[in-house]
C-alpha positions in Angstrom: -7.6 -57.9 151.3 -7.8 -54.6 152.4 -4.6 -52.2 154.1 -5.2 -49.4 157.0 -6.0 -46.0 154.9 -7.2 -43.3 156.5 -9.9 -41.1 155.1 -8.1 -37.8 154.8 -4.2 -37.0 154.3 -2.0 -36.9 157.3 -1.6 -33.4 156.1 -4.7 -31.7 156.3 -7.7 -31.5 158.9 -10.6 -34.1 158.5 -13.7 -32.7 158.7 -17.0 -34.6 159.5 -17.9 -36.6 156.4 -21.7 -36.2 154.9 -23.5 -39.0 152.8 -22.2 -37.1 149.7 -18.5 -36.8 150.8 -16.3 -39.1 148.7 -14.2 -39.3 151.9 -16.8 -40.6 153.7 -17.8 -43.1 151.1 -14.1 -44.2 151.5 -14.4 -44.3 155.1 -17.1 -46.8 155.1 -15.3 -49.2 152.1 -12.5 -49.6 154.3 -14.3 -50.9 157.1 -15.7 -53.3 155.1 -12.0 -54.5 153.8 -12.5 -53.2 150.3 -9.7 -50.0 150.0 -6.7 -50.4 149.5 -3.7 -48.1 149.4 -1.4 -48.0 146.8 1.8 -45.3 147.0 4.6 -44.0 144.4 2.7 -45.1 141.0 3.2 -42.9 138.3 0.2 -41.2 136.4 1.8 -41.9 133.1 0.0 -45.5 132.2 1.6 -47.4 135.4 -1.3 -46.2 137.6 -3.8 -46.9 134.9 -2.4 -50.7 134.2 -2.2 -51.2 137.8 -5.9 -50.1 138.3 -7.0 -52.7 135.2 -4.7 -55.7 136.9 -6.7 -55.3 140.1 -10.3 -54.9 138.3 -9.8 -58.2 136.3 -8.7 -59.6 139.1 -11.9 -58.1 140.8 -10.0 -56.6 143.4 -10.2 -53.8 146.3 -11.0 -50.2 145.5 -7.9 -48.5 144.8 -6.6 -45.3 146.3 -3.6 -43.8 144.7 -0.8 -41.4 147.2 2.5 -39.9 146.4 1.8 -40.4 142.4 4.6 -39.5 140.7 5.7 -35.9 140.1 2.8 -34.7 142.4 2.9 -34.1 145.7 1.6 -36.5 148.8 -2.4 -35.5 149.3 -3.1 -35.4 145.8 -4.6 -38.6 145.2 -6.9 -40.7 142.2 -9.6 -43.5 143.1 -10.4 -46.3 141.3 -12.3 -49.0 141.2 -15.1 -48.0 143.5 -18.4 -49.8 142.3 -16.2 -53.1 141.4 -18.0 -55.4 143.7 -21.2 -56.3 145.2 -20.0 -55.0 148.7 -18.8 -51.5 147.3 -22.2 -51.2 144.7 -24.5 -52.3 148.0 -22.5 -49.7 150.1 -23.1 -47.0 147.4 -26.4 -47.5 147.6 -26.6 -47.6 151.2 -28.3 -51.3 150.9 -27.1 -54.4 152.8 -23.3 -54.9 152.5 -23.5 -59.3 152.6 -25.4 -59.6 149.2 -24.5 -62.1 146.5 -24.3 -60.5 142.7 -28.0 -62.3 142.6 -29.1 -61.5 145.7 -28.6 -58.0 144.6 -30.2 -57.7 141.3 -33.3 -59.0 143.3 -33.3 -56.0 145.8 -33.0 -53.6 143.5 -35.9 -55.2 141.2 -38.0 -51.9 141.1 -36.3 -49.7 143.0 -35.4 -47.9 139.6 -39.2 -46.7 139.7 -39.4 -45.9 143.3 -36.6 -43.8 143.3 -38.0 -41.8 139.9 -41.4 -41.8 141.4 -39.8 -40.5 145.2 -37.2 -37.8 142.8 -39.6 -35.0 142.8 -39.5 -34.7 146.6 -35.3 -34.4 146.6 -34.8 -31.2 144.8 -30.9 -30.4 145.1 -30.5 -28.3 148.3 -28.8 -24.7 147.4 -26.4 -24.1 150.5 -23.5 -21.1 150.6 -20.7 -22.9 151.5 -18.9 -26.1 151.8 -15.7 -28.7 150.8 -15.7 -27.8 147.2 -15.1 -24.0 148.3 -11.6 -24.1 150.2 -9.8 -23.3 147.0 -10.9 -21.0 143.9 -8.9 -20.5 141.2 -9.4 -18.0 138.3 -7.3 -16.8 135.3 -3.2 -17.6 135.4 -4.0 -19.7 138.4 -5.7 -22.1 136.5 -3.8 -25.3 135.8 -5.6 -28.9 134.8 -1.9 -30.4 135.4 -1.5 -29.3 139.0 -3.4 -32.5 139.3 -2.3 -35.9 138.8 -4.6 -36.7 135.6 -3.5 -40.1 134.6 -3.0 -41.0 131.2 -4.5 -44.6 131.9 -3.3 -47.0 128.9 -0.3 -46.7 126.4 -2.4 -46.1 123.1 -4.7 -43.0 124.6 -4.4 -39.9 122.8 -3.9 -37.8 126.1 -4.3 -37.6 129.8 -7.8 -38.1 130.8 -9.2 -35.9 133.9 -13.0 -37.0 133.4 -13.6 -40.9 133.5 -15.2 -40.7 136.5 -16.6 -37.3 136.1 -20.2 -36.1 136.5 -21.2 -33.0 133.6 -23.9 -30.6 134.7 -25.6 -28.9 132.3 -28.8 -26.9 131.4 -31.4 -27.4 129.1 -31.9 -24.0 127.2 -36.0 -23.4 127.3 -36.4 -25.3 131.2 -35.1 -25.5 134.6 -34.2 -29.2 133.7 -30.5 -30.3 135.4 -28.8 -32.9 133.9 -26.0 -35.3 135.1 -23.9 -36.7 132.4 -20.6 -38.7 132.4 -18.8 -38.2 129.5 -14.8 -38.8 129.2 -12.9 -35.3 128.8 -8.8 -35.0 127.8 -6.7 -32.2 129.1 -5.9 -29.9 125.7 -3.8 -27.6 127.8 -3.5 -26.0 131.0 -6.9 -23.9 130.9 -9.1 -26.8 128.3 -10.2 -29.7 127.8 -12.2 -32.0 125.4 -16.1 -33.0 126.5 -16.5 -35.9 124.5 -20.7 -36.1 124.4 -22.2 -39.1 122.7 -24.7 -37.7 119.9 -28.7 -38.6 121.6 -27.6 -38.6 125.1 -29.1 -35.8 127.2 -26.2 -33.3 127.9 -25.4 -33.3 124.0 -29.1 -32.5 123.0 -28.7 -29.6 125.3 -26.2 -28.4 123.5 -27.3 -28.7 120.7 -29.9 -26.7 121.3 -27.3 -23.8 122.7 -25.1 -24.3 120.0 -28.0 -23.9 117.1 -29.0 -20.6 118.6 -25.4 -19.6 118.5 -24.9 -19.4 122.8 -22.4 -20.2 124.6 -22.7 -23.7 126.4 -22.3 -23.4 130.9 -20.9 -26.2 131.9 -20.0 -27.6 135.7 -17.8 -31.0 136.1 -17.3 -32.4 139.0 -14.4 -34.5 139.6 -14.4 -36.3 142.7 -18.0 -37.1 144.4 -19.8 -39.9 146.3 -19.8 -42.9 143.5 -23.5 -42.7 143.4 -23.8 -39.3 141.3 -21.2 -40.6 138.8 -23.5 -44.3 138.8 -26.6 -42.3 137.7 -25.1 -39.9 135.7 -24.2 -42.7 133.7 -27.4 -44.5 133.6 -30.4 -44.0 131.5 -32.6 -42.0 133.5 -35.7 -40.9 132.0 -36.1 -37.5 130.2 -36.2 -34.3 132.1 -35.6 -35.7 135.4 -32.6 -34.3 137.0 -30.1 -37.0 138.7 -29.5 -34.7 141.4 -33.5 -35.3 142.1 -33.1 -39.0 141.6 -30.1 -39.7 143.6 -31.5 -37.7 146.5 -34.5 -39.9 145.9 -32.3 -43.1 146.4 -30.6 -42.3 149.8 -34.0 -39.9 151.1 -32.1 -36.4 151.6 -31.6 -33.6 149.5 -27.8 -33.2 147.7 -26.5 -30.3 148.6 -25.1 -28.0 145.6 -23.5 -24.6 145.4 -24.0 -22.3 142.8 -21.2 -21.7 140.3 -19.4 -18.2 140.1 -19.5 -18.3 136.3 -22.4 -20.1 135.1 -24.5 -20.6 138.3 -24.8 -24.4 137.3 -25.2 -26.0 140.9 -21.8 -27.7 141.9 -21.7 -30.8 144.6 -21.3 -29.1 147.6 -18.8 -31.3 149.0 -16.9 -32.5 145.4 -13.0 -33.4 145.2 -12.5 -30.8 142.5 -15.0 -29.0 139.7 -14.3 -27.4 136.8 -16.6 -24.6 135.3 -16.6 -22.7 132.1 -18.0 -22.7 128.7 -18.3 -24.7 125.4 -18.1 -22.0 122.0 -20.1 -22.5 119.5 -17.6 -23.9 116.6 -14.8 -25.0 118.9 -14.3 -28.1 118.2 -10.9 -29.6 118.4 -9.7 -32.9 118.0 -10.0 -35.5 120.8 -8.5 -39.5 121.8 -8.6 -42.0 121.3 -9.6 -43.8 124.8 -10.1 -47.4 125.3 -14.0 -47.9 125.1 -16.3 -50.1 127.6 -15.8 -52.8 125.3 -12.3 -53.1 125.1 -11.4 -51.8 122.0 -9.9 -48.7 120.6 -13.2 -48.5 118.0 -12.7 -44.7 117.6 -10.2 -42.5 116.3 -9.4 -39.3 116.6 -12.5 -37.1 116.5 -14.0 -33.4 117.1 -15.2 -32.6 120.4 -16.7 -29.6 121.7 -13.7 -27.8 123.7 -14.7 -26.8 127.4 -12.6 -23.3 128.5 -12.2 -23.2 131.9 -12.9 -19.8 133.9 -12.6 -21.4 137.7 -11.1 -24.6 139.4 -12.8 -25.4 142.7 -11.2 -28.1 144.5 -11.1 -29.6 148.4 -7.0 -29.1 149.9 -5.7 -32.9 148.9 -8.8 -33.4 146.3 -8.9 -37.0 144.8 -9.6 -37.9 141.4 -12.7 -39.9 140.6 -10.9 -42.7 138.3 -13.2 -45.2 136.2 -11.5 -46.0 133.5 -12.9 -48.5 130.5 -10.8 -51.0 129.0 -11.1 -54.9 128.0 -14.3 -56.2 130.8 -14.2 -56.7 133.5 -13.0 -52.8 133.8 -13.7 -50.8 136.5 -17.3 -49.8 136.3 -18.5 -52.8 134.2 -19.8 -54.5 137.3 -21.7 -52.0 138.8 -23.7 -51.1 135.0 -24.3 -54.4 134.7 -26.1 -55.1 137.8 -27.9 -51.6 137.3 -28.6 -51.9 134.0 -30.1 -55.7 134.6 -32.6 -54.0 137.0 -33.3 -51.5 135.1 -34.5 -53.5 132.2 -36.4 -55.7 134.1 -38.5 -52.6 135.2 -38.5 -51.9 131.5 -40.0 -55.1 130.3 -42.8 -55.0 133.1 -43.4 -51.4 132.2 -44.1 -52.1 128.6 -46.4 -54.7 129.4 -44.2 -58.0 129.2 -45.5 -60.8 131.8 -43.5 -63.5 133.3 -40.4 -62.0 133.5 -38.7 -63.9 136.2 -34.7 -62.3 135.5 -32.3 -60.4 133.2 -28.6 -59.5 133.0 -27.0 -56.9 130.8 -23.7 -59.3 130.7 -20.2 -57.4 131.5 -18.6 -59.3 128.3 -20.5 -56.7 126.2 -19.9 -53.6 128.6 -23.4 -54.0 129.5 -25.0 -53.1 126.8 -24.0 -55.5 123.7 -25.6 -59.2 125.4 -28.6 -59.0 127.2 -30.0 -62.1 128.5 -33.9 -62.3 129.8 -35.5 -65.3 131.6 -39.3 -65.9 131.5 -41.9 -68.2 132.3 -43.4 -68.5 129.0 -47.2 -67.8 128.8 -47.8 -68.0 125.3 -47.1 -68.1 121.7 -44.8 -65.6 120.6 -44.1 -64.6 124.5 -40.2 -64.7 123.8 -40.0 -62.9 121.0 -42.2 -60.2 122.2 -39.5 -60.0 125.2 -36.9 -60.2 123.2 -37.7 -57.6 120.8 -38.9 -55.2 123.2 -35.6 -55.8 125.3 -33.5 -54.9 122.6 -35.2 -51.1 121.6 -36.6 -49.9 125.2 -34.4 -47.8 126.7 -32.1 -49.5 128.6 -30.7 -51.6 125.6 -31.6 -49.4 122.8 -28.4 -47.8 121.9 -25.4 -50.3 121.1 -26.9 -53.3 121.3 -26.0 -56.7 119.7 -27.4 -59.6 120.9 -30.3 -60.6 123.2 -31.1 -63.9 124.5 -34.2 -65.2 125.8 -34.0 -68.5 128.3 -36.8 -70.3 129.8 -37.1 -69.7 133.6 -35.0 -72.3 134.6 -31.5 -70.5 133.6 -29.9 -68.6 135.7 -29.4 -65.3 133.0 -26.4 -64.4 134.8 -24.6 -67.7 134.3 -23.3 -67.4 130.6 -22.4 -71.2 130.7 -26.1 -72.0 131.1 -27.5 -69.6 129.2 -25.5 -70.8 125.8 -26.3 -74.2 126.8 -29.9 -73.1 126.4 -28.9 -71.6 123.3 -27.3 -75.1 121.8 -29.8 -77.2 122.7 -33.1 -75.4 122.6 -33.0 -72.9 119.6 -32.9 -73.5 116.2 -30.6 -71.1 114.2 -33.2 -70.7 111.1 -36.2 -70.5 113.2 -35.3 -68.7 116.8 -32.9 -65.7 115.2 -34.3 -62.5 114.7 -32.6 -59.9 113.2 -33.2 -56.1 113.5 -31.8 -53.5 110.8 -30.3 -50.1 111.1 -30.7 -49.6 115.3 -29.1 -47.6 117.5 -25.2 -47.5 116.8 -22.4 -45.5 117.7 -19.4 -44.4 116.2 -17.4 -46.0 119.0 -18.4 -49.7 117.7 -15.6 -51.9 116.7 -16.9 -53.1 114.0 -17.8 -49.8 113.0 -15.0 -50.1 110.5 -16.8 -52.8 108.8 -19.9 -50.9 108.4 -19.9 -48.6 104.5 -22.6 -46.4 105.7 -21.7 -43.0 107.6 -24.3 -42.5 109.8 -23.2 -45.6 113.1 -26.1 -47.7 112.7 -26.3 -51.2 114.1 -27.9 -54.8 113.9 -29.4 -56.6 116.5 -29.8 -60.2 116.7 -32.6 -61.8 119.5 -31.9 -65.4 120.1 -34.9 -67.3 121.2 -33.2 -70.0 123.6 -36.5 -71.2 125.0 -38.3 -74.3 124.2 -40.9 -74.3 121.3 -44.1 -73.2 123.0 -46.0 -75.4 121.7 -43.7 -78.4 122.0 -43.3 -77.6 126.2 -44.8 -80.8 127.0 -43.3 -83.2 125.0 -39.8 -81.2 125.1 -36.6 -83.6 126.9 -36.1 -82.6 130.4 -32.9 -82.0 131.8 -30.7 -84.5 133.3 -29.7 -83.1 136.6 -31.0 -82.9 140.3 -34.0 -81.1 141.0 -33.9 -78.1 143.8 -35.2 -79.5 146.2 -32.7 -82.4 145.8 -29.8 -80.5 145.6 -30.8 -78.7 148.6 -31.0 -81.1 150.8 -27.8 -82.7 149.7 -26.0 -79.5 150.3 -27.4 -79.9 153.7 -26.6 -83.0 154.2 -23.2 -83.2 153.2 -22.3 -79.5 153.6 -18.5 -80.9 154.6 -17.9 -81.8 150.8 -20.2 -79.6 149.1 -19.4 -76.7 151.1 -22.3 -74.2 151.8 
């Protein structure tokens, strides 16, 4: 599965990787068979198409050398969190999980790691990778780097897919970690495309409506765990710098900016700092969206000038590109998003919850599925509803789907068999008016209102409650059944 790469270029002098070195991360994949070296692709849609050939085909991580028109060293990553093997690696778990096996391990971890973030403040530290080139003024250049333009109808080249924005609420010490997608304008800006609700945007807003000047870090190239949580919905005014130290029990370390002394990973690919106007806006994409679709046009974004370029000698780009799912950070949100609605529902008071998946045909977000043991009346819609506007599947949500515990969430075939034969489309569909949307839905251009509301839909695929015992069962070998004769006759059954 897997060719011999090395960690570092031939070309330069490795240095001891840390926990937080994306070099080291590689290091570990690649004893595991899961990197995979690809040389002489060019950054102009071929690396891009190449990268979404191997996600659908759930394929190795990807590291691109000797891309076209740049020189050997100068490298792009992809498709690091693609698997259950890379995602366990990443968060330095057990490497031999199944996808099930996995959600169950990390069933609330999400709340120990919040609860353990206040003792992993980022570590302030003078030196490190990030520091062995600085570049200021007519040095600056985005395309000195091989920034792919990653399919044939994006608007641009895209240097942040995989990048992790760190910004600074205006009244508090409060840190955040966001991923937003950001297109080279030019040699010295680019576009910082944040979603309107999402943390980084209220922060500047905040700047912006007392006329200031936004600072802004971006690191390129990191361990794939800060881009994972950066990404994620973690809760308000806790830093994922905090968090993410929380997961792995060590501090990261960070480096003060020149500029804006936001803290930069100490030991990052490449990071861009500078500053977001007031008013300067300019016009941005389109890129294909987690969903697969082109949904949004051309649109303002807040334009980020660049006043210093920090990057490693051969720095690697971070790549996660979106596209049609599977795309290559679709698996990974869906088994942390799965978890992390679970937590939810047990939170907010919801018993019996026995699994859930935030299914990849939706990007993670658009079909969540829930699985309970049903306690009483009204127990699935009360699960269903609250799954659809708690945090995790609030914004751009579609449908959810509640199954008795004997479907496997994950297993789309059983869960719309639930839906065929155990709901009722008069009596077990819910509808819920004028949610969450976003302006990057598809069917956004169906909508005649401006402002991107949504719909949701919960489906309640459980037998009627009060019907459980009279309801048909099902026609098919009981566990203990099948176990046995998987035992038994393991030669044509396999394990």
């Amino acid at each position: 599965m897997s060719e011999k790469v090395t960690a570092v270029s031939k070309t330069e002098t490795p240095s001891k990787p840390t926990s937080w070195d994306l070099r080291g991360w590689m290091a570990r994949v690649e004893e595991l068979g899961e990197l995979k070296h690809v040389s002489g692709a060019h950054w102009d849609v071929e690396l891009g198409g190449i990268a979404e050939i191997n996600n659908r085909q759930r394929g190795p991580s990807l590291l691109f050398d000797d891309i076209a028109d740049y020189p050997s060293g100068y490298r792009v990553l992809t498709g690091t969190t693609g698997s259950a093997t890379r995602l366990a690696a990443t968060l330095a778990l057990p490497t031999n999980l199944s996808d099930a096996q996995l959600v169950q391990l990390l069933r609330g971890k999400p709340q120990e790691w919040e609860n353990q973030s206040s003792e992993f403040p980022p570590e302030y530290v003078d030196t490190g990778p990030i520091l062995e080139n600085v570049k200021s003024g007519d040095e600056i250049n985005l395309l000195e780097f091989p920034v792919p333009k990653w399919h044939e109808l994006d608007g641009g080249r895209y240097i942040g897919t995989g990048s992790v924005v760190v910004t600074k609420d205006l009244n508090s010490d409060w840190i955040n970690l966001g991923a937003y997608r950001m297109m080279v304008h030019d040699e010295k800006t680019c576009a910082l495309n944040m979603v309107a609700g999402k943390h980084g945007r209220q922060q500047l807003d905040r700047y912006f409506s007392e006329g200031k000047p936004f600072p802004v870090v971006v690191s390129i190239g990191h361990h794939p765990l800060l881009f994972l949580f950066a990404g994620l919905e973690v809760s308000y005014g806790i830093s994922e710098y905090n968090y993410v130290g929380g997961i792995l029990g060590e501090p990261v370390q960070v480096i003060k900016g020149e500029v804006t002394g936001l803290p930069m990973p100490a030991a990052s690919e490449l990071v861009l700092e500078g500053w977001c106007q007031p008013g300067n806006f300019k016009m941005e994409g389109p890129l294909g969206e987690f969903h697969g679709y082109y949904s949004a046009t051309e649109k303002g974004a807040p334009v980020l000038e660049v006043e210093r370029v920090y990057h490693r000698n051969n720095p690697i780009i971070l790549g996660t590109p979106p596209a049609k799912p599977p795309h290559d950070y679709s698996y990974s949100k869906s088994v942390m998003r799965s978890a992390m609605l679970h937590e939810a529902l047990e939170k907010a008071g919801v018993p019996g919850v026995v699994g859930c998946w935030a299914d990849e045909v939706g990007g993670a977000r658009m079909l969540l599925v829930v699985a309970i043991k049903q306690g009483y009346q009204g127990h699935a819609r009360q699960a269903g509803l609250i799954a659809s506007q708690c945090h995790v599947g609030a914004y751009l949500g579609r449908y959810v789907i509640v199954v008795d515990e004997d479907i496997d969430p994950s297993n789309l075939e059983n869960v719309m068999w639930a839906v065929v034969t155990r709901s009722d489309p008069v009596r077990d569909i819910e509808f819920i008016h004028r949610a969450w949307g976003s302006k990057g839905d598809p069917q956004r251009v169906t909508f005649e209102q401006k402002v991107p509301y949504n719909t949701r839909a919960i489906i309640d695929a459980c037998r009627a409650y009060e019907y459980l015992d009279v309801f048909p069962p099902v026609a098919e070998a009981s566990p203990e059944l099948e176990k046995k004769l998987r035992k038994k006759w393991k030669d044509v059954l396999g394990s």
